[in-house]
C-alpha positions as CSV (number, residue, x, y, z in Angstrom):
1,X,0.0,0.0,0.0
2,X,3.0,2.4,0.3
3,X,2.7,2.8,-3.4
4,X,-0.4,4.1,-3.2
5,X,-0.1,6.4,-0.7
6,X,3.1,8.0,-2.2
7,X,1.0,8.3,-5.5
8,X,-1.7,9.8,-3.7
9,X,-0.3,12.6,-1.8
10,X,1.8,13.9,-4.4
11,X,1.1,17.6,-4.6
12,X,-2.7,16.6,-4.5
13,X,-3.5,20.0,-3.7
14,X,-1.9,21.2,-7.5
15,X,-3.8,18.8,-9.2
16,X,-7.3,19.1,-10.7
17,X,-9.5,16.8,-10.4
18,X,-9.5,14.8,-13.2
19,X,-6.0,14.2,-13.0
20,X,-5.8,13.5,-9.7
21,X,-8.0,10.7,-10.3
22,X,-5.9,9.6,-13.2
23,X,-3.1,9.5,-10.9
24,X,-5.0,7.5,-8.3
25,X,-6.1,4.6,-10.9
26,X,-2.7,4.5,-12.2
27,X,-1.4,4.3,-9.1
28,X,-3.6,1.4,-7.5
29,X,-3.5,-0.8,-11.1
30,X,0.3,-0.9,-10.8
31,X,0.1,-1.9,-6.9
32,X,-2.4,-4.9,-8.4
33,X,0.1,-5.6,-11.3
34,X,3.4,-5.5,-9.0
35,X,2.0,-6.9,-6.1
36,X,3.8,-10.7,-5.6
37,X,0.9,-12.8,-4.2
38,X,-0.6,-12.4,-8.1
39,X,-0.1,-15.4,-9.8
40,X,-1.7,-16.8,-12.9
41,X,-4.3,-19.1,-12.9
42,X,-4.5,-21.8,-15.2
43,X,-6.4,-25.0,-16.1
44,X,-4.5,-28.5,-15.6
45,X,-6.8,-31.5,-16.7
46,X,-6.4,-34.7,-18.1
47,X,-7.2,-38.2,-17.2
48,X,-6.4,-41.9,-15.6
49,X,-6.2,-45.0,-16.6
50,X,-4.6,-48.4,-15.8
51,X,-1.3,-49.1,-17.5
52,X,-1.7,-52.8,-18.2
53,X,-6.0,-52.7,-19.0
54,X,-5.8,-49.5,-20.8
55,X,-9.1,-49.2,-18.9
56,X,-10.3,-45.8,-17.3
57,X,-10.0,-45.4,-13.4
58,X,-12.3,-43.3,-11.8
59,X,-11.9,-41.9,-7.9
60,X,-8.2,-41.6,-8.3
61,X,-7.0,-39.2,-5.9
62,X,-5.3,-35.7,-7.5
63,X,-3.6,-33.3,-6.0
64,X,-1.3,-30.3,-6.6
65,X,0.4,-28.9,-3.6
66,X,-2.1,-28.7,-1.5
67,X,-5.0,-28.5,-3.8
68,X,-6.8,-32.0,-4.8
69,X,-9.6,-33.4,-6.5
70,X,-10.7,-36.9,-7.9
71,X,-11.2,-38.4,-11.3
72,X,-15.2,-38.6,-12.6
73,X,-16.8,-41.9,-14.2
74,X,-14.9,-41.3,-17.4
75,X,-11.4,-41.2,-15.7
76,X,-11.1,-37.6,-16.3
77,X,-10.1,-35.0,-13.7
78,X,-10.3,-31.1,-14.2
79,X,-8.3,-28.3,-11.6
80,X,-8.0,-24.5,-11.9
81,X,-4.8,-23.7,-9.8
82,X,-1.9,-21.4,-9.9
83,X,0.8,-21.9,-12.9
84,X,3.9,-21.7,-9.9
85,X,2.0,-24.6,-8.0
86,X,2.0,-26.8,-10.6
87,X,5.6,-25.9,-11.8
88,X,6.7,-26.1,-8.2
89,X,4.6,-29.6,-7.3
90,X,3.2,-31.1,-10.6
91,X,0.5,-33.4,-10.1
92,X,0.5,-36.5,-7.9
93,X,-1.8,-39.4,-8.6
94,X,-3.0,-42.0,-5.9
95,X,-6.0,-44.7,-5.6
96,X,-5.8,-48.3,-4.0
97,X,-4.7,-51.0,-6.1
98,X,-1.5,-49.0,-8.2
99,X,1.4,-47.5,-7.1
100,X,1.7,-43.7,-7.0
101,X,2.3,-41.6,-10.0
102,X,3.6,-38.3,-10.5
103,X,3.5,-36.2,-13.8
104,X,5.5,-32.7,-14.1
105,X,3.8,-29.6,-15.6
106,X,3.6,-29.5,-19.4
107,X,1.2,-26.5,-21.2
108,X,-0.3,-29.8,-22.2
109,X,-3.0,-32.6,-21.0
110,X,-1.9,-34.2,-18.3
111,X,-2.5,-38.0,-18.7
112,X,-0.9,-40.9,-17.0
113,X,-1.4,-44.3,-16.8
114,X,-1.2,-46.1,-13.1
115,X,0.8,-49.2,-12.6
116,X,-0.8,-51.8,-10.6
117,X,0.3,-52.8,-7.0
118,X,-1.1,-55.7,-5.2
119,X,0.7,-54.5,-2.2
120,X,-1.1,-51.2,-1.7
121,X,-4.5,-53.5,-1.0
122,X,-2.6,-54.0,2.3
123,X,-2.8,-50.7,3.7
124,X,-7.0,-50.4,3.9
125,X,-9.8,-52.2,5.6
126,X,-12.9,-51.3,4.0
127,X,-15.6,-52.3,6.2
128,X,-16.8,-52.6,9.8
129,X,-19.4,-55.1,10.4
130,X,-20.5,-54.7,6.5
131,X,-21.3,-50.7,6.8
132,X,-19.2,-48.1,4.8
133,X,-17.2,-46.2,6.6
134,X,-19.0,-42.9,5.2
135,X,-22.5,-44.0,6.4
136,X,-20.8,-45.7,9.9
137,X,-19.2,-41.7,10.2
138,X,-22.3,-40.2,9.7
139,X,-24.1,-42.7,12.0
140,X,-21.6,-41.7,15.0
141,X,-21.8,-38.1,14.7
142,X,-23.7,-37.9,17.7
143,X,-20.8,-39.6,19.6
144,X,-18.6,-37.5,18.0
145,X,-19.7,-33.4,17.9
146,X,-21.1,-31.9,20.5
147,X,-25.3,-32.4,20.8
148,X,-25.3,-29.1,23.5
149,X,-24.9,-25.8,22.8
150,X,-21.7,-23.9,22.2
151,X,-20.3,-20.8,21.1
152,X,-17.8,-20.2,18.4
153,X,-15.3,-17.6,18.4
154,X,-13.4,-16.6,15.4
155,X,-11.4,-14.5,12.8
156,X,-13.1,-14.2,9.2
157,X,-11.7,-12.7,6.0
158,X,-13.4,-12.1,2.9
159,X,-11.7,-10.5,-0.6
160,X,-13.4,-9.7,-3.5
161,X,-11.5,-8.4,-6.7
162,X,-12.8,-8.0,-10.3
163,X,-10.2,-6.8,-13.0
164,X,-11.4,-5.4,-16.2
165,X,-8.5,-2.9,-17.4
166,X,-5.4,-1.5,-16.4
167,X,-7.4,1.3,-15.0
168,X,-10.8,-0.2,-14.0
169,X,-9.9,-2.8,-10.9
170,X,-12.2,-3.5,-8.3
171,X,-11.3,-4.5,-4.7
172,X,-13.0,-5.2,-1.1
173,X,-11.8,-6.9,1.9
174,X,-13.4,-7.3,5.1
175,X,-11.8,-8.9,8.0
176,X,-14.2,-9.3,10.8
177,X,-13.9,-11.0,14.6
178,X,-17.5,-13.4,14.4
179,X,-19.7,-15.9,17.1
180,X,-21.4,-18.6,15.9
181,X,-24.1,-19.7,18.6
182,X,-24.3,-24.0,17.6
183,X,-27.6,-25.4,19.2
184,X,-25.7,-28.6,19.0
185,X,-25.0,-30.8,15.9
186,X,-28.2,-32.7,16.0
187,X,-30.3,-29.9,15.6
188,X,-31.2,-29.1,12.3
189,X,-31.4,-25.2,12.7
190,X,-28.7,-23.3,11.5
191,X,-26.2,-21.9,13.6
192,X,-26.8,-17.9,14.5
193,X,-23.9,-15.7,13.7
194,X,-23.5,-12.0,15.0
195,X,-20.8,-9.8,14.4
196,X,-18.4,-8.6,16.7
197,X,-16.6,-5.8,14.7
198,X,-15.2,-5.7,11.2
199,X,-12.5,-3.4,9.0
200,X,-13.8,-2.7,5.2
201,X,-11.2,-1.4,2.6
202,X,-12.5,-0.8,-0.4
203,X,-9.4,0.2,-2.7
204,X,-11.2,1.4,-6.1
205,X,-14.5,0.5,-7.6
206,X,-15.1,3.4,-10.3
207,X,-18.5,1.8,-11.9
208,X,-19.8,0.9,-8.4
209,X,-21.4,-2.3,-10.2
210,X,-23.8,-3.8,-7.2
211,X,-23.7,-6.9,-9.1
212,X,-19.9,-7.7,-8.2
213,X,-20.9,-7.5,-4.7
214,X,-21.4,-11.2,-3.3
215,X,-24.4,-11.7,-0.4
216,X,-24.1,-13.7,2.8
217,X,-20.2,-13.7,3.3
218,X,-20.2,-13.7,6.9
219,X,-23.6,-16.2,7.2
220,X,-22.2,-18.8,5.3
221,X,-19.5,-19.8,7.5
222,X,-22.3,-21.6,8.9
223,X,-23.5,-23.5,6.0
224,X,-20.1,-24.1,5.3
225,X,-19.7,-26.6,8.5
226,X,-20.9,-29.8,6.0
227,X,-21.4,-31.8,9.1
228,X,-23.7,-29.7,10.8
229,X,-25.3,-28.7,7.9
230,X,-26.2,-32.5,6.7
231,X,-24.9,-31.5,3.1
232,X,-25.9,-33.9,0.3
233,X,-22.8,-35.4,0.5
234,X,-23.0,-36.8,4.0
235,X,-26.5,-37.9,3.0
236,X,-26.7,-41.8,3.9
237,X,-26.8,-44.3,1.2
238,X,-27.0,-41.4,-1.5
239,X,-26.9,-42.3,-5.0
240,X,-25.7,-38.7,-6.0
241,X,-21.8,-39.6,-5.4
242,X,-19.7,-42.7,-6.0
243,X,-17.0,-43.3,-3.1
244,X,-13.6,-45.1,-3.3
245,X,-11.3,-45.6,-0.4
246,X,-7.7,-44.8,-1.3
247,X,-6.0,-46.2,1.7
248,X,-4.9,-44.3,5.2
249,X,-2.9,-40.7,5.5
250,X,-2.1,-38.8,8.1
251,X,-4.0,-35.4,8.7
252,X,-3.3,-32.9,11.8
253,X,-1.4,-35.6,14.0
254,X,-4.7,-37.6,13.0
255,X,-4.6,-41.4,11.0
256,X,-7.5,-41.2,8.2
257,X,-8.9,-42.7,6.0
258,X,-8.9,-40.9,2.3
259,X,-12.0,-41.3,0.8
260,X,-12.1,-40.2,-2.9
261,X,-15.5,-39.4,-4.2
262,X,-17.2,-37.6,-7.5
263,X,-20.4,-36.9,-8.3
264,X,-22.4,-39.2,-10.7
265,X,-24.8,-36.3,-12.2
266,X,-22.3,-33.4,-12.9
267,X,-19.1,-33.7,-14.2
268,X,-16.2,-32.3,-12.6
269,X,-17.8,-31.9,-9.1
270,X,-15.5,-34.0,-6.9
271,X,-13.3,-34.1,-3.6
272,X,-11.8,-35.8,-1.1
273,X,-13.4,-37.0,2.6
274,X,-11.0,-37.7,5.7
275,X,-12.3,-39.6,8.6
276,X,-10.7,-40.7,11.7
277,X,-9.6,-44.3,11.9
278,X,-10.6,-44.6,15.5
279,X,-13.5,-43.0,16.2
280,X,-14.9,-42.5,12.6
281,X,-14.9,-38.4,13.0
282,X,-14.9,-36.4,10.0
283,X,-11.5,-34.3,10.4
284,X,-11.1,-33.1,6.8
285,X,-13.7,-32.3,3.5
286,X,-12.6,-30.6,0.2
287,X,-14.9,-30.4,-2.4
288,X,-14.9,-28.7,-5.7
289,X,-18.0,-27.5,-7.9
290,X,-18.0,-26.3,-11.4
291,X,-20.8,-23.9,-13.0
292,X,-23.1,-23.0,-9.6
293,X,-26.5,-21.7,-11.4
294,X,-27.7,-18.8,-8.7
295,X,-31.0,-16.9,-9.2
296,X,-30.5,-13.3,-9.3
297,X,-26.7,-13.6,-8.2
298,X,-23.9,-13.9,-10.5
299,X,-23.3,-17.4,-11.7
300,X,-20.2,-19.4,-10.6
301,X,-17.4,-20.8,-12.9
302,X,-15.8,-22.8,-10.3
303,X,-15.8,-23.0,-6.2
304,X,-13.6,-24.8,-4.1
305,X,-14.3,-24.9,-0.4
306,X,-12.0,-27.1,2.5
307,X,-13.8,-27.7,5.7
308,X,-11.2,-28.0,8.9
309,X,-12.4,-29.7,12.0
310,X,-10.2,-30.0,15.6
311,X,-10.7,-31.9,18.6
312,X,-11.2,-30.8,21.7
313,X,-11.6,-33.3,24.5
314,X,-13.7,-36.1,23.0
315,X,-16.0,-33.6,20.5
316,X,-14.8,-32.1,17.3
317,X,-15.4,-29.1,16.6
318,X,-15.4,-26.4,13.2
319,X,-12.1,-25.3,12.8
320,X,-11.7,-23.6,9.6
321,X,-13.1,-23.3,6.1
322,X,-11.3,-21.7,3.0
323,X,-14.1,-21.0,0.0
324,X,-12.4,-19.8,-3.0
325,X,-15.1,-18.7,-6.2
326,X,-14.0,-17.9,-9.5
327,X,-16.4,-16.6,-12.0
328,X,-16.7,-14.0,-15.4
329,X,-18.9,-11.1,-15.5
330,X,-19.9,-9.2,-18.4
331,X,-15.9,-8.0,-19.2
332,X,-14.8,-8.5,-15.2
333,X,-12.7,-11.1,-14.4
334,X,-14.2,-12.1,-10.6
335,X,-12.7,-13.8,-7.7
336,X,-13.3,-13.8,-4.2
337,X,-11.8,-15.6,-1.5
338,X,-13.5,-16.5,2.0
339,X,-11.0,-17.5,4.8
340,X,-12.4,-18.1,8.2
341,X,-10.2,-19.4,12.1
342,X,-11.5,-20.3,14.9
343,X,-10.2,-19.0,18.1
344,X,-12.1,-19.8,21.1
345,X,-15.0,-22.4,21.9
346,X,-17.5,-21.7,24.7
347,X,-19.4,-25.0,26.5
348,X,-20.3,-23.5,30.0
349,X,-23.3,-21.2,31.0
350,X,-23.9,-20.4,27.2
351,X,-27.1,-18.2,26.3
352,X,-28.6,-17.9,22.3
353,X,-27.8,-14.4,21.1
354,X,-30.7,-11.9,21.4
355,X,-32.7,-11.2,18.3
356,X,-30.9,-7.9,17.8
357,X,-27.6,-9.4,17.2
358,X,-28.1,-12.2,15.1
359,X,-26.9,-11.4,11.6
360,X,-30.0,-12.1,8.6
361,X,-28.8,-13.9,5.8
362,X,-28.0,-12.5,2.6
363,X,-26.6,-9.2,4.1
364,X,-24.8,-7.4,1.3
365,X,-21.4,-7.8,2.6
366,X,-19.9,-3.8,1.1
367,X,-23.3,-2.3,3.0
368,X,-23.6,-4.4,6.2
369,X,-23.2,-2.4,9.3
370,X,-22.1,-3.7,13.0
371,X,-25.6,-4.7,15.1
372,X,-26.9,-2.5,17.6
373,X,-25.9,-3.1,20.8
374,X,-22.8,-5.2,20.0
375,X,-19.2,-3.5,20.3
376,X,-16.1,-4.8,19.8
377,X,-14.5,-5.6,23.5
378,X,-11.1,-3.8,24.3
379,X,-9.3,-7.3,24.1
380,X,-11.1,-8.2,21.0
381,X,-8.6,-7.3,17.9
382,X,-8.6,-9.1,14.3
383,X,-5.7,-11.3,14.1
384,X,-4.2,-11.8,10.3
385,X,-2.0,-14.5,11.3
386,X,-4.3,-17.1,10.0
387,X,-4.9,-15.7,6.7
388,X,-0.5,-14.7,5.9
389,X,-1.6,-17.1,2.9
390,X,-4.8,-15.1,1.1
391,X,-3.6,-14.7,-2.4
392,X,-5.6,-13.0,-5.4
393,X,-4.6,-14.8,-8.5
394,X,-5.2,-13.2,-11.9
395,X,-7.2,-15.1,-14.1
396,X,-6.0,-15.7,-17.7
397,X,-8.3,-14.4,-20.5
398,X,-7.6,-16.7,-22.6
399,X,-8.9,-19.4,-20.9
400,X,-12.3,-18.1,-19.4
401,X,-14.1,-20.9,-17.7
402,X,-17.3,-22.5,-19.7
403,X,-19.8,-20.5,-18.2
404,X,-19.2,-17.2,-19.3
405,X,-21.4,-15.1,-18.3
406,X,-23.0,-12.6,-21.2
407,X,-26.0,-10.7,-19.6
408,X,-25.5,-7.0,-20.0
409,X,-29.2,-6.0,-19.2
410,X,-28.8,-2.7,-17.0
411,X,-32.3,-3.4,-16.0
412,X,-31.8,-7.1,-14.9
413,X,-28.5,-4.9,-12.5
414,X,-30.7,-2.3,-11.6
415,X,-33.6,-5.4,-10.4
416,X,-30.9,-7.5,-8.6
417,X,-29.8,-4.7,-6.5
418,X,-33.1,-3.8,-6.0
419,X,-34.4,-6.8,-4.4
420,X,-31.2,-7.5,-2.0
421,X,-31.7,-4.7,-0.3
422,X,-35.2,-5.3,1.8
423,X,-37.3,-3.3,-0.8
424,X,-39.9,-5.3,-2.0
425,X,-42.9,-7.3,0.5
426,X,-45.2,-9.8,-0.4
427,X,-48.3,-10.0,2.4
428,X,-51.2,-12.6,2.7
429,X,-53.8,-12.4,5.0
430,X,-57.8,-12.9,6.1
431,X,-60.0,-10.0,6.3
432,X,-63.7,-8.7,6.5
433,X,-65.6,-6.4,4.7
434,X,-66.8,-2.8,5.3
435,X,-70.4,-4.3,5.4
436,X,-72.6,-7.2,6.1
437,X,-74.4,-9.2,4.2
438,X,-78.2,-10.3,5.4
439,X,-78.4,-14.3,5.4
440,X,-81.9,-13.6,3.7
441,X,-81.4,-12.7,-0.2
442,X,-85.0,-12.3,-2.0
443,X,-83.0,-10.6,-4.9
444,X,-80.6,-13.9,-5.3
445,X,-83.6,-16.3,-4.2
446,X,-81.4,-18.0,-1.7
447,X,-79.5,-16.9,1.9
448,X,-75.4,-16.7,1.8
449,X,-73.4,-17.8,4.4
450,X,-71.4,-15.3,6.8
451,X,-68.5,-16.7,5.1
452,X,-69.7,-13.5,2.0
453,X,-68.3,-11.1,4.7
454,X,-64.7,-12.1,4.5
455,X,-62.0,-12.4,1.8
456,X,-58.0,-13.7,1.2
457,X,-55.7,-11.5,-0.1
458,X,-52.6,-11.0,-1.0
459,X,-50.2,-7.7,-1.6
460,X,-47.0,-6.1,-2.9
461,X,-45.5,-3.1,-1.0
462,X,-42.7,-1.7,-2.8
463,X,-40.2,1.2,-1.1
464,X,-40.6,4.2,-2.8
465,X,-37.5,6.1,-0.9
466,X,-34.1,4.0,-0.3
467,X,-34.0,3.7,3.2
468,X,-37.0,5.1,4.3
469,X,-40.1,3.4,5.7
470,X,-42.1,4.6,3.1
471,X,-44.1,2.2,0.9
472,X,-46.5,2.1,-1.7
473,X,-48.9,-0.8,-1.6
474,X,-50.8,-2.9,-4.7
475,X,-53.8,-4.8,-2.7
476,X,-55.9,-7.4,-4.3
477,X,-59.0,-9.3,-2.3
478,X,-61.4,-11.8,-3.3
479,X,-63.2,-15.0,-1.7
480,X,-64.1,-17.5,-4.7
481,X,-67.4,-17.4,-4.0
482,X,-67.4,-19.0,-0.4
483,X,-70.5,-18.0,1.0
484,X,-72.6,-18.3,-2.1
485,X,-71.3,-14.7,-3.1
486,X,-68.0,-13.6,-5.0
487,X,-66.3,-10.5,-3.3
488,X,-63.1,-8.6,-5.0
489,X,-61.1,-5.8,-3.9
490,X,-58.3,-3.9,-6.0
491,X,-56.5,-1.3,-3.7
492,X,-53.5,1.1,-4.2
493,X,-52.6,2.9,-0.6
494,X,-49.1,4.7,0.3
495,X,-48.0,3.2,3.9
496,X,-45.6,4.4,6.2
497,X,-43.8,2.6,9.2
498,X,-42.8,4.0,12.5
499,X,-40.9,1.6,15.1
500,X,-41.8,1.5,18.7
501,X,-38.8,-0.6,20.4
502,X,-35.1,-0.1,19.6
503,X,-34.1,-3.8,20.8
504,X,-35.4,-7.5,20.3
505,X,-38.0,-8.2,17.5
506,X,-39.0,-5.3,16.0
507,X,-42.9,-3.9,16.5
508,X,-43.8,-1.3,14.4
509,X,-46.9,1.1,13.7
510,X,-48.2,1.2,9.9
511,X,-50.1,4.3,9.1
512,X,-51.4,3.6,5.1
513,X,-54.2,5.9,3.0
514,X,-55.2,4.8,-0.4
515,X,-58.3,3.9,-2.4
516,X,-60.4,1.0,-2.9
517,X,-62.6,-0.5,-5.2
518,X,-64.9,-3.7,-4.3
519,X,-67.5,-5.5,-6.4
520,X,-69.9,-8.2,-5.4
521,X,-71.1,-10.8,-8.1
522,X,-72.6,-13.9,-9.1
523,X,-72.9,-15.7,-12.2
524,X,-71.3,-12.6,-14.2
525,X,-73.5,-10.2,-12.6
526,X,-72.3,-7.4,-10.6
527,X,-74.8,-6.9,-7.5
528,X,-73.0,-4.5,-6.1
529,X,-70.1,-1.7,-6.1
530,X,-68.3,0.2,-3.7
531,X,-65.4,2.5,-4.4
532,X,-63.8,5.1,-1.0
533,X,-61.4,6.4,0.3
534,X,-59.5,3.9,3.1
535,X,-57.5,5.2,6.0
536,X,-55.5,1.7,7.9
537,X,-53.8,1.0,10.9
538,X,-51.5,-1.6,11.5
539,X,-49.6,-3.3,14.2
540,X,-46.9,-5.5,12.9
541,X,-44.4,-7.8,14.8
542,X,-41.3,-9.3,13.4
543,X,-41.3,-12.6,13.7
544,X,-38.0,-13.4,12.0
545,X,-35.4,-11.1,9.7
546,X,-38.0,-12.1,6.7
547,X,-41.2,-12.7,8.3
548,X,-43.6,-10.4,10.0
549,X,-47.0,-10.8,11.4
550,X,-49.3,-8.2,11.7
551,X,-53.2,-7.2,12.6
552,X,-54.8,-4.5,11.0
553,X,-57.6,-2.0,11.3
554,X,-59.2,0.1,8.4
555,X,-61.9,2.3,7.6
556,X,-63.6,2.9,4.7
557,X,-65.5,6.3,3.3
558,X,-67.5,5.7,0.8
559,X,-67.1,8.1,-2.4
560,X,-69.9,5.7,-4.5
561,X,-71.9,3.5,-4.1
562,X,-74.3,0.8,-6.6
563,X,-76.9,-1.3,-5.1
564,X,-78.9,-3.7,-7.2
565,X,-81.2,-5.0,-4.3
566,X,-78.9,-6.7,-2.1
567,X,-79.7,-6.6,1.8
568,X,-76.5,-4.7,3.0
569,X,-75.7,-3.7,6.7
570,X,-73.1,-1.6,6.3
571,X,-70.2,-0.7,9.0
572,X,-67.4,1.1,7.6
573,X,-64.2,-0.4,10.1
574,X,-62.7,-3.8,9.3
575,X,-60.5,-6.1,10.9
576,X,-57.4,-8.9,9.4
577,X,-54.8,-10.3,10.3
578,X,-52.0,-12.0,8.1
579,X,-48.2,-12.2,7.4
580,X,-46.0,-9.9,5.4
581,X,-42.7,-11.3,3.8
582,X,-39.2,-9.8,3.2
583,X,-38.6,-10.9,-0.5
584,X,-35.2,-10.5,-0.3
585,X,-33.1,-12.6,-2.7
């Protein structure tokens, strides 16, 4: 950073503005360019097979450096690693039943074909009492993690960087101190995560582009705990991945088994599992995916995440996780990096966060503030130690992953930013109408059920003003004829929201004003019309970050009214009740 702060304070004050910016993007592409942790990325593929059979081999365990995947049903393997890795390591292939081969780097494919070794059957027993050892793993989790609650305490960095130009580079990083309250890992709801305090540096982003801005960085640490989580992949008896033990290994002081496994309905998506020989744990997961379909959210060519666990006493516990994405985007080269440590594990006297500080998922990670009421304790610092090894590699244009991806609708940005930012609501509900209908029809010939009083429906509020509470509101209400009578309201009102506690689950007071229009009608004929002027009240209580429950109160003044002879009690206030929903993507 010392080059850009040179840059940037040279005789700033002489400089107009345009130039100073010049200066400034200048000044920030070289520090990208010169800086040594870039490194090129590249593809290395090729495929397996068995020297004497000239057959394919599929689950063969590759790795480069530290980096690994396994080959798919065709013998074919596919990783997207730095060019000095490969150079420095080349590629190593392993799998029971063949001796291990190595293959140096060559801007080629890199085949090889395994030599069989009836001595490496030795090293492996398969099978305890006839189960696998995945589904005997996942069977013993309970024995294994810890079924009470804990707290988790740890360091968490997150880089983003998109290059487009010499002079158009985009970078964030966030490192954060983060708690993760665990209800245990038999409980299937997902840990809650609040946030301590965090540092943001944002180095240049000239185009502000919202959709180069990844969602739920610091909630999916979480998600990211496979065990936990019951991923697909720990799934018992699933027939969406084919396993193959390839033999024992040692892992953090820990014998394993190396389990080698791909997935048998997308190709590429592979990795390896690591389980404890003794007590059938799960100490160590990597798994790659290729071409992650995401609605609303950039696509992604390739992730890579590696899952960490430690013991401590007889439980294991989440110890790290290391996600690395790397997509294309309209003419940006995208890759972001998600690093997180654990530092501390609490297992005595430990209390769920309160609603206030437990981070909603899918918070923007650029715009996310600290929650109220948390502060970041005087011995609370963010520790870079764990993370000495982030890199931001430069992805070669020449070889842009498969899916590319070509969407340059400004509206389709405009929407996505729109919509994960809390600004559009969806409600459903029950309510009555501003009158009542007699039992006794002598105009229809036959009595209607009270059920003719009430309605379902359902609404869209959509902020009018970024960040304010104001809203305007699209209301539709009909009852299908339950009662004997078909009742439909179209509404349009403007509603604003005013909170009434500063802690816990938010309550809040909705004043709205609008219009209304209803119509009553059976078999095509319109019996009656009503069209005023509606003034609401509602009392709304959050019942989760995208959920909220309310009751509501509204009455109606007539502007018009058509009768054609039905027997109508009118009473102009009405009651409902209902839920209203966040829609955030």
């Amino acid at each position: 950073m010392s080059k850009l702060t040179s840059c940037s304070q040279s005789n700033a004050a002489d400089l107009p503005a345009y130039y100073l910016r010049l200066v400034l993007a200048t000044c920030i592409s070289i520090m990208f360019l010169s800086a040594p942790v870039m490194a090129q990325l590249i593809t290395v593929k090729g495929s397996v097979t068995d020297q004497q059979t000239k057959k394919i081999i599929s689950g063969v365990s590759v790795k480069i450096g530290q980096y690994g995947t396994s080959t798919d049903s065709e013998g074919k393997y596919v990783i997207l690693v730095q060019k000095d890795v490969v150079q420095q390591h080349g590629v190593t292939f392993s799998s029971v039943g063949y001796k291990k081969g190595t293959v140096a780097f060559a801007d080629k494919d890199l085949n090889i074909a395994l030599v069989p070794s009836s001595t490496a059957l030795n090293e492996v027993v398969i099978s305890v009492k006839t189960e696998s050892i995945i589904n005997k793993a996942i069977r013993k989790i309970p024995e294994n993690y810890p079924i009470k609650d804990f707290i988790l305490t740890g360091n968490l960095r997150i880089i983003n960087s998109a290059k487009d130009s010499v002079t158009d580079t985009y970078y964030y990083k966030s490192d954060a101190v983060m708690r993760l309250y665990y209800p245990g890992y038999t409980n299937k709801k997902s840990p809650d995560v609040s946030l301590i305090h965090k540092k943001d540096t944002l180095a240049f982003d000239p185009n502000n582009k919202p959709a180069l801005r990844w969602v739920s960085g610091y909630t999916s640490i979480a998600y990211k705990d496979f065990v936990h989580s019951k991923n697909e992949l720990l799934t018992p008896n699933t027939t969406k991945f084919k396993f193959v033990v390839n033999g024992k290994d040692w892992i953090n002081n820990t014998r394993v088994y190396v389990i080698n496994f791909f997935s048998t309905q997308k190709v590429g998506d592979a990795g390896t599992i690591y389980i404890d020989t003794a007590s059938y744990a799960f100490v160590k997961i990597t798994v790659t995916n290729y071409n992650i379909k995401q609605s609303f959210v950039i696509g992604i060519d390739k992730s890579t995440n590696v899952i960490d666990y430690k013991k401590q006493g007889d439980k294991w516990y989440l110890d790290a996780t290391e996600t690395n994405i790397i997509t294309h985007y309209n003419k940006f080269d995208v890759f972001k990096t998600s690093k997180f440590k654990s530092s501390a594990i609490e297992l005595n006297d430990v209390q769920p966060f309160s609603y206030a500080d437990i981070l909603p998922n899918m918070m923007e990670d650029v715009k996310i503030q600290n929650p109220k009421g948390l502060s970041a304790p005087a011995s609370t610092s963010i520790s870079t130690t764990p993370f000495a090894t982030v890199t931001i590699p430069k992805i070669e244009a020449s070889e842009p992953p498969k899916n590319f991806i070509k969407n340059k609708n400004r509206f389709m940005e405009a929407f996505r930013s729109f919509v994960t930012n809390d600004n559009l609501r969806g409600a459903v509900g029950l309510s009555s109408l501003p009158f009542s209908i007699d039992g006794d029809q002598p105009a229809l010939g036959r009595s209607l059920s009270p059920l003719s009083n009430y309605g379902f429906y359902s609404s869209t509020q959509i902020r009018l003003i970024q960040k304010s509470q104001l809203f305007l509101q699209l209301e539709g209400m009909r009852n299908y004829g339950i009662g004997g009578l078909k009742n439909y309201e179209s509404s349009y009102s403007l509603i604003y929201n005013i909170q009434l506690n500063k802690s816990g689950h938010p309550i809040t007071l909705s004043t709205s004003f609008g219009i209304s229009d209803i119509r009553l009608s059976k078999k095509g004929t319109e019996w009656y019309k009503q069209k005023s002027l509606v003034y609401g009240l509602n009392l709304n209580y959050e019942i989760s970050p995208r959920v909220i429950w309310y009751v509501s109160g509204k009455y109606y003044d007539p502007t018009r009214t058509v009768n054609n002879g039905l027997l109508i009690e009118t009473h102009p206030v009405t009651v409902g009740t209902g839920l209203i929903f966040k829609l955030k993507i």
